[in-house]
C-alpha positions in Angstrom: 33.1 42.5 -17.1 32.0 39.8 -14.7 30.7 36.3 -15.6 28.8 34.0 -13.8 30.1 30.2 -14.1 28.8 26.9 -13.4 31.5 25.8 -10.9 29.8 23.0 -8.9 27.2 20.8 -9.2 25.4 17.9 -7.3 22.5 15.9 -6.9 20.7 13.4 -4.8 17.9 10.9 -5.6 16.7 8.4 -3.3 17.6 5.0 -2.9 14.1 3.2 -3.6 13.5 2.2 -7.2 9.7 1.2 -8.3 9.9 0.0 -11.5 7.3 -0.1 -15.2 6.5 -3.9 -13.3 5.9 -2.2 -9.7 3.4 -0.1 -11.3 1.6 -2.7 -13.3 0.7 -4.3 -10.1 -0.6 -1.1 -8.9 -2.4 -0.1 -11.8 -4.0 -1.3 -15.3 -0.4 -0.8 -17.3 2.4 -2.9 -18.3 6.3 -2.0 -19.0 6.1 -2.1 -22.8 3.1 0.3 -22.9 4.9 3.0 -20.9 8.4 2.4 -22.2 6.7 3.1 -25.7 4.9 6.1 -24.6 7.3 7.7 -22.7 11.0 6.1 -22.3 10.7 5.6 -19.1 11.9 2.4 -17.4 11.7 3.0 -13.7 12.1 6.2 -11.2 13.1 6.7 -8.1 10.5 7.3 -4.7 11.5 9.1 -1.4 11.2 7.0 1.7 9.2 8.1 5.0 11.8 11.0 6.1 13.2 12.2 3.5 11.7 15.1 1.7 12.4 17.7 -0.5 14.6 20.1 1.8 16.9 16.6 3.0 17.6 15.7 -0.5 18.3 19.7 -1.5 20.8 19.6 1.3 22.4 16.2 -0.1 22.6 17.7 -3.3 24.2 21.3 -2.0 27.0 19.8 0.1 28.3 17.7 -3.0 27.7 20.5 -5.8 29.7 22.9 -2.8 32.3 20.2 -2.7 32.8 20.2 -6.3 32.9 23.9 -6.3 35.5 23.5 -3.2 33.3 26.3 -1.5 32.3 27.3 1.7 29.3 27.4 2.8 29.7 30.8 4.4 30.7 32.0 0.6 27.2 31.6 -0.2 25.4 34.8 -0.7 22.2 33.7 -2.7 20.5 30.4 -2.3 17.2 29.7 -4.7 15.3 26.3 -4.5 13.2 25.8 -7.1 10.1 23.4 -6.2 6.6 22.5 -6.8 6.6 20.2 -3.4 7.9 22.8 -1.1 8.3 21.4 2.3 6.0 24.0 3.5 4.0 26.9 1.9 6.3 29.0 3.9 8.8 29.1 5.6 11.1 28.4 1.9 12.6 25.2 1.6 15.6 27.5 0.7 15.5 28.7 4.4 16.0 25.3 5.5 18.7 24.6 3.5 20.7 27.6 4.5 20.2 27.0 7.9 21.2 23.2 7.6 24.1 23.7 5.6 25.5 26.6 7.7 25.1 29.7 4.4 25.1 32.0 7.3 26.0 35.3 5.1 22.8 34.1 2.1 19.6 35.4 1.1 17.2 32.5 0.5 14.1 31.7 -1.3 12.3 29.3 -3.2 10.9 29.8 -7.0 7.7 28.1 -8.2 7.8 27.9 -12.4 7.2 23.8 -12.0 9.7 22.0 -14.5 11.0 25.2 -15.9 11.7 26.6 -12.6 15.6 25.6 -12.2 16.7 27.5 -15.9 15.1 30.3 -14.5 16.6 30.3 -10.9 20.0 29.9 -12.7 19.1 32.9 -15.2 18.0 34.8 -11.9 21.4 34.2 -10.2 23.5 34.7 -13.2 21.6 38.3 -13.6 23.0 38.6 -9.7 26.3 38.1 -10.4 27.0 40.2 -13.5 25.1 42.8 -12.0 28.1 42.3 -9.2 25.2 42.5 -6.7 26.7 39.1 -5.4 30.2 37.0 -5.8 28.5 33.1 -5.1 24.6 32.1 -5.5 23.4 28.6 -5.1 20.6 27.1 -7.2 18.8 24.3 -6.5 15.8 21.8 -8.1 14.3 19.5 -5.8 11.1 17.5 -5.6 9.4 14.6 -4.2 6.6 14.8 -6.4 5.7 10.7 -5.5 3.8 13.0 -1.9 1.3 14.4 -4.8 0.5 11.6 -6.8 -2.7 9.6 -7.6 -1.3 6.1 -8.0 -4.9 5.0 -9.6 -4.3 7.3 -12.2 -2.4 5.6 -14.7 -1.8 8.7 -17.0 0.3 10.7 -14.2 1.4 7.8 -12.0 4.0 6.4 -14.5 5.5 9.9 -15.0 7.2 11.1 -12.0 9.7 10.3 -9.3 11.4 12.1 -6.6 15.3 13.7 -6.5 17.7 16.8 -6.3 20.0 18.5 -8.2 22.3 22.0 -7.5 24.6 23.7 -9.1 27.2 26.4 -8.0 27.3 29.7 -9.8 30.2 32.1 -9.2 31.4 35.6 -10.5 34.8 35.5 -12.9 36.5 37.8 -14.8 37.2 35.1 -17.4 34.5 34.6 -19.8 32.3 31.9 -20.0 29.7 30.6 -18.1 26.1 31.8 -18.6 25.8 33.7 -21.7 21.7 33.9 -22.5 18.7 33.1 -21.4 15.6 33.2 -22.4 11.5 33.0 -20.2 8.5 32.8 -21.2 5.0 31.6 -19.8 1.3 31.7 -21.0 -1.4 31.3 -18.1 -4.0 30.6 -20.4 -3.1 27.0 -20.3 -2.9 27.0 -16.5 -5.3 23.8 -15.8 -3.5 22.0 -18.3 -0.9 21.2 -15.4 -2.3 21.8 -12.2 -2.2 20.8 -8.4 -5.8 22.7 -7.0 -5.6 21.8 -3.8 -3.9 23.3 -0.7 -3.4 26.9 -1.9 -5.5 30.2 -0.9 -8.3 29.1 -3.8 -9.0 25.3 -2.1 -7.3 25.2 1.5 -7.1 22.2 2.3 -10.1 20.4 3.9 -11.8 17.2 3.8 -14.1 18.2 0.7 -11.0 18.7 -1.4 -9.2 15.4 0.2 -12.1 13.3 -1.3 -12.2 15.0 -4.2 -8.7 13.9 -5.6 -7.8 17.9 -5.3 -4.2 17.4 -3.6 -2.9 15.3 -6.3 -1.5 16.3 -9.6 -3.5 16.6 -12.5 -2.6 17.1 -16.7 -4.3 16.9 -19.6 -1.6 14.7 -21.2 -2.1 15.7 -25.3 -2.0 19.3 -24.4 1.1 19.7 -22.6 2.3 17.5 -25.6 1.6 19.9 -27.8 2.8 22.7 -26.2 6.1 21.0 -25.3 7.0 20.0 -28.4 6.1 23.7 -30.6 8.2 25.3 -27.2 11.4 23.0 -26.8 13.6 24.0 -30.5 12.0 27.3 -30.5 13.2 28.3 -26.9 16.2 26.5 -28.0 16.8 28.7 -30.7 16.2 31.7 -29.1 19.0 31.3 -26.4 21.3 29.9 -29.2 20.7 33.7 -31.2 21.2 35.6 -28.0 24.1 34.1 -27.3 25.8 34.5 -30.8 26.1 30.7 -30.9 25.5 29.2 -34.3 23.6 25.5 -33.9 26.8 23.8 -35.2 28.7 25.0 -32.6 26.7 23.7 -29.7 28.2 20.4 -28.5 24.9 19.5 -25.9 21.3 20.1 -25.2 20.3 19.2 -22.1 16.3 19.2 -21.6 13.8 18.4 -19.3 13.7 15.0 -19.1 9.6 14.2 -19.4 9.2 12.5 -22.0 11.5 11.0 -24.6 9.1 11.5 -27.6 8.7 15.7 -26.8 13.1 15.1 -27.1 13.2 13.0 -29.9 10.7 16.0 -31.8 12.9 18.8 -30.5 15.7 17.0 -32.1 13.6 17.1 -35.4 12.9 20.5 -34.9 16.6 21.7 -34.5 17.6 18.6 -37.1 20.0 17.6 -34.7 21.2 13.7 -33.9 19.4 12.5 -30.7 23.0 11.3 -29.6 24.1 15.3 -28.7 21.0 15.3 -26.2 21.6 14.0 -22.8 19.0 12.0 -21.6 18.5 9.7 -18.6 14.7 9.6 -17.8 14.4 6.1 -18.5 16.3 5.5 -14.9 14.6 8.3 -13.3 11.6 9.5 -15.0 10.3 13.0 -14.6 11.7 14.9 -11.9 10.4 18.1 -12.3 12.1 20.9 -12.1 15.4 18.4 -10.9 15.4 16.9 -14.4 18.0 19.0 -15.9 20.7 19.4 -12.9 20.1 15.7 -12.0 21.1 15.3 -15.9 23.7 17.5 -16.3 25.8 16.0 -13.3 25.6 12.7 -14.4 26.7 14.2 -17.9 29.9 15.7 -16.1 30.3 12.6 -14.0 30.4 10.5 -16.9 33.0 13.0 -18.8 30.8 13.9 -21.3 31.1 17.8 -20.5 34.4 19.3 -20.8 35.5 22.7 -20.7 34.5 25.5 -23.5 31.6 23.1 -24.4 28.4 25.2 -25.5 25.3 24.1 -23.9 21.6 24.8 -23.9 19.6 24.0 -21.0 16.1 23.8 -22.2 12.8 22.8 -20.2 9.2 23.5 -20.4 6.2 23.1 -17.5 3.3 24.1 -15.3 2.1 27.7 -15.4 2.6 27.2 -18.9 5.8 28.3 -18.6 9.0 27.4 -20.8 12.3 28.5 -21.5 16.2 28.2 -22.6 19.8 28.8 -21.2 22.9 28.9 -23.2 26.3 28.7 -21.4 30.0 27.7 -22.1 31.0 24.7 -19.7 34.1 25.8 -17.5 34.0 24.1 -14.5 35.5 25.1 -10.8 37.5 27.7 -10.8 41.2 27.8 -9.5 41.4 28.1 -5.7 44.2 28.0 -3.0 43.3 25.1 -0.5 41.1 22.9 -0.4 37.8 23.0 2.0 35.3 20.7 3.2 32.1 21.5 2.9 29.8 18.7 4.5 32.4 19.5 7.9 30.3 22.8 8.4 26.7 21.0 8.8 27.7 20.1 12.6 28.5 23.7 12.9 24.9 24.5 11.0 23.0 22.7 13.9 25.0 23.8 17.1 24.3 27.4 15.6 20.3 26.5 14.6 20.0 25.2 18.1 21.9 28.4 20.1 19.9 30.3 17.4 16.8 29.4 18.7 17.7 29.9 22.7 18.7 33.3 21.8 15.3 33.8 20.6 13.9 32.6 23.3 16.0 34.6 25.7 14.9 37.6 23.5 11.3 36.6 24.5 11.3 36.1 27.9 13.3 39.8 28.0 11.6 41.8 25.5 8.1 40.1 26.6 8.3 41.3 30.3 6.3 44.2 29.3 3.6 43.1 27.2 
């Protein structure tokens, strides 16, 4: 039987910090008020150049580097976004090609802040199907591109950042064991971004009308986060055949520190065995968790045969769980480098594109 394991993880966030004060000079708030409504103390903001495809490349190279894998071992690579660099081409497209994953399929996963469990759950399925040996899964936003900083009820919330982890197939058990998705598009506008898609293409009517930034009706997605988070929670722990006393972490989606503190009532479990660090980088979308879970493993605080539910909730409505048994890389015979392989990504980008070219200037003769 094959298993797919977590065997490397990474993440990147950028280097400018705006704090709870920033903001109050921005906006009709203060640092108590959102500290008490949220947990949030400051988050971190993309500078001009960096974007989300930049920061998922930062984030691949070191979870790669953990993993001590190539980059040409890569045979699946899914981004998860809801600030794509483009509508298409993938932002997964542009990390394969800038990271040198010349043998991997590539594509990008839109399920908002519930999107990462779900590209995880997707390459898992991958590799015990034995359809693939490596997949690469990776969270990244710079939601700052879509925000209304006059609107003090999403401005607060959200930063920009990265996170990736490394799945690959193993004979020894562990690794992924459940998961669980869900999603209810009834609640839809309860989370929404309206403009820029097929419905409002972007024009100047929906630039003054506020269309391209991020709205949320804040007491319903509330709501539904905290019914969702212990139920989902609960559901990947029966799945799995894991009883709640034997699960050493639950890692959320870091959004808000009251829906975590009210999923910890829900499961009646101490706040301590939830990791949580959104008061350095506030919500990060669907980068919450991995940005989490590698400072966790950083920090020691995940060792192996540790039982862990991922657990997040977001946009769409959509929500859901991941159970898995923390192993860590697996044993291999030398060691590799994989950041040496992005010179070799953009010699073979840029020959790519003369070859196309060439193609064009042959194959075109006759039209």
């Amino acid at each position: 039987m094959t298993f797919a394991h977590i065997t490397g993880w990474g993440m990147s966030v950028p280097e400018d910090i705006l704090t709870n004060d920033d903001l109050s000079k921005m906006v009709d708030t203060n640092d108590e008020w959102i500290r008490d409504r949220t947990g949030i103390r400051e988050r971190r903001i993309a500078r001009e150049g960096q974007t989300t495809a930049s920061l998922a490349v930062e984030a691949s190279i070191k979870a790669l580097q953990v993993a001590n894998l190539r980059p040409t071992d890569i045979d699946l690579i899914i981004c998860s976004t809801s600030t794509p660099e483009h509508i298409f081409p993938a932002t997964a497209c542009l990390v394969q090609d800038q990271i040198g994953a010349t043998k991997a399929g590539a594509f990008d996963l839109s399920a908002a802040c519930s999107g990462f469990i779900y590209g995880v759950n997707m390459a898992a399925q991958s590799i015990r199907s034995r359809a693939i040996q490596n997949a690469l899964v990776i969270g990244s936003e710079t939601l700052s591109r879509f925000i209304n900083w006059k609107d003090r009820n999403t401005c607060i919330l959200f930063g920009d950042g990265a996170g990736a982890f490394v799945l690959q197939a193993s004979e020894m058990p562990g690794g992924v064991l459940s998961a669980v998705m869900h999603s209810d598009g009834s609640g839809g506008d309860s989370l929404i971004l309206q403009g820029g898609g097929s419905k409002h293409p972007a024009s100047e009517a929906t630039v003054q009308a506020g269309q391209h930034f991020i709205e949320m009706d804040g007491k319903e997605v509330f709501r539904f986060a905290t019914r969702v988070m212990a139920q989902a929670t609960k559901e990947a722990l029966e799945m799995a055949e894991i009883e709640l006393d034997d699960l050493n972490w639950i890692i959320p989606h870091q959004a808000n520190i009251r829906i975590i503190e009210a999923a910890a009532r829900g499961l009646k479990m101490p706040l301590d065995r939830f990791v949580v660090n959104l008061d350095r980088y506030g919500n990060t979308s669907t980068a919450s968790i991995p940005i989490a879970t590698v400072e966790a493993a950083e920090q020691g605080r995940l060792t192996s045969g540790d039982k862990i539910v991922f657990v997040g909730f977001g946009a769409g409505l959509t929500w859901g769980a991941l159970a898995a048994e923390w192993t860590g890389p697996l044993p291999s015979e030398r060691k590799v480098y994989p950041r040496r392989y992005r010179l070799w990504a953009r010699v073979r980008s840029f020959l790519r594109r003369v070859v196309r070219i060439v193609e064009g200037l042959i194959w075109g003769r006759g039209s």
